[in-house]
N, C-alpha and C positions, 0 to 999 in steps of 0.2 A: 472508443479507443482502438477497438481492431481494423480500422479505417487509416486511423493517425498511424496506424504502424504499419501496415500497407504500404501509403506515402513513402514513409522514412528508410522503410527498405534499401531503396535504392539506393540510399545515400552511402549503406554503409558498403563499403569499398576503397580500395585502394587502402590508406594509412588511419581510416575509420574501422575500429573491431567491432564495435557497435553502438546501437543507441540506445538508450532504456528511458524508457517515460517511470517518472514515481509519483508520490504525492496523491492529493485529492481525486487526481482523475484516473488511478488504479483503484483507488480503494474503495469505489462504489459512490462517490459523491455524485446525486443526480446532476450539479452543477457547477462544476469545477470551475473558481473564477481565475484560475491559469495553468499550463500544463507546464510541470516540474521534466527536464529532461535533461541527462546526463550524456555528451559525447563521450566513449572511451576511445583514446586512442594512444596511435605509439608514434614516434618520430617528428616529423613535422607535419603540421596541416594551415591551412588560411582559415581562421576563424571566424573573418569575418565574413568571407562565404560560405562557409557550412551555417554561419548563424541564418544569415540572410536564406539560405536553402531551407533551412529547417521551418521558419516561418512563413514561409511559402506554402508550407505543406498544412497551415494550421491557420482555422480564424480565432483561439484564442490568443491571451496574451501569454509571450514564453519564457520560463524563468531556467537558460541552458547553462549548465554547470560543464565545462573542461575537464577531463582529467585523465591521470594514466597509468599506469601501474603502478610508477614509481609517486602516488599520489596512496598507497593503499593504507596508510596510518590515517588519514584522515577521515572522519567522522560518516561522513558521506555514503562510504562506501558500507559501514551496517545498515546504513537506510533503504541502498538499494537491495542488499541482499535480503533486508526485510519487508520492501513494499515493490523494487522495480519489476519491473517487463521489458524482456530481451526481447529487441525488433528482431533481429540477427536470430534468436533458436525460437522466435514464433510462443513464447512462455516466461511465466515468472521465475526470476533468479533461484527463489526459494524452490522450484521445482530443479530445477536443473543441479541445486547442490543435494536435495533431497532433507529439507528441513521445513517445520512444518511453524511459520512465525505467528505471535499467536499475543494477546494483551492480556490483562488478567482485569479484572473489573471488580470491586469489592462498595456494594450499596446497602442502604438500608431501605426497610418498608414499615418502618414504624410512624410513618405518616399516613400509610394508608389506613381501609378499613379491612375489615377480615373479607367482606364482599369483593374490594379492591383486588385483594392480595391474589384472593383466588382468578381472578379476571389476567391477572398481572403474570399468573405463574403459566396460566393460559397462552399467555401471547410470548413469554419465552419459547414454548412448545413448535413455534412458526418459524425457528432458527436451529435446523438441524444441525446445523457444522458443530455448534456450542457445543461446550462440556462444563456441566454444572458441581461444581468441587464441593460445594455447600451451600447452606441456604443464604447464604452473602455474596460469593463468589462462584465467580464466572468467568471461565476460560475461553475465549474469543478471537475464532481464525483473526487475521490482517485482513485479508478478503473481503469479511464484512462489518469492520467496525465500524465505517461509518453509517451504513445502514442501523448497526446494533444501536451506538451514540442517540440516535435520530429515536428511536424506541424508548430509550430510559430519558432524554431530553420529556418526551411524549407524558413520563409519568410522574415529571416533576419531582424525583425520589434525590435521597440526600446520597449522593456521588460520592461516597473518598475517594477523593483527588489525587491522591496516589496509584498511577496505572504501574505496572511490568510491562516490559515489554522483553515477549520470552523467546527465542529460538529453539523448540526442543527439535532433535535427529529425531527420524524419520528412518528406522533400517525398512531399506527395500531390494534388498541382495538376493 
């Protein structure tokens, strides 16, 4: 990623404010089958050269979203402030507003065995970021959910499928 965003540096300029990559390939997926990126900008631009520029800079496939300010009701825009990376400030949006985005995860273990469980609660222990609220749930940077995902996938464990996805502030004054 910090390669991709290197590249795209340059780009931002002139009536480009910046670029933010989101999606699978911030959130830790070993292999992102395409890179999510958002142009922001204000005024006019030729889209179809910043597209054509953008993919220049990248051998996957790219799925680039437009938008502008006057774009900020749209849905988009908590995604990025939940998962993007600002080429332009070198870091994640959620640093720059100072919130700390975060999913909540709530499984059982009543399929395992008690050997299991212990092995299981184990290998929680290997995900420092977490914050474990109970013995069901589990509070889960952005960061690393998809590594986390790839861990409880691992234990075959019964998932409610009901996530949060939480923004809590962050005072750092």
């Amino acid at each position: 990623m910090n390669i991709l965003a290197k590249k795209l540096q340059k780009l931002v300029r002139d009536n480009i404010v910046d670029i933010i990559l989101f999606g699978s390939s911030v959130k830790g997926a070993s292999r992102p089958s395409d890179i999510d990126i958002a142009v922001l900008y204000h005024g006019t631009i030729d889209k179809s050269v910043v597209k054509k520029n953008i993919q220049s800079c990248t051998q996957n496939t790219t799925d680039i979203q437009f938008i502008t300010l006057q774009d900020y009701d749209k849905f988009i825009f908590l995604t990025l402030i939940r998962e993007g990376y600002s080429v332009k400030n070198k870091k994640y949006l959620s640093e720059v507003y100072r919130i700390k985005p975060a999913k909540l995860y709530k499984y059982q273990l009543t399929s395992l065995t008690p050997s299991k469980k212990v092995m299981f609660q184990r290998g929680l222990r290997n995900f420092k970021t977490i914050e474990k609220l109970s013995n069901r749930v589990i509070l889960v940077p952005m960061s690393v959910t998809s590594e986390f995902e790839s861990f409880l996938r691992q234990w075959d464990l019964d998932i409610d499928t009901k996530e949060y996805t939480l923004l809590p502030l962050v005072r750092q004054e």
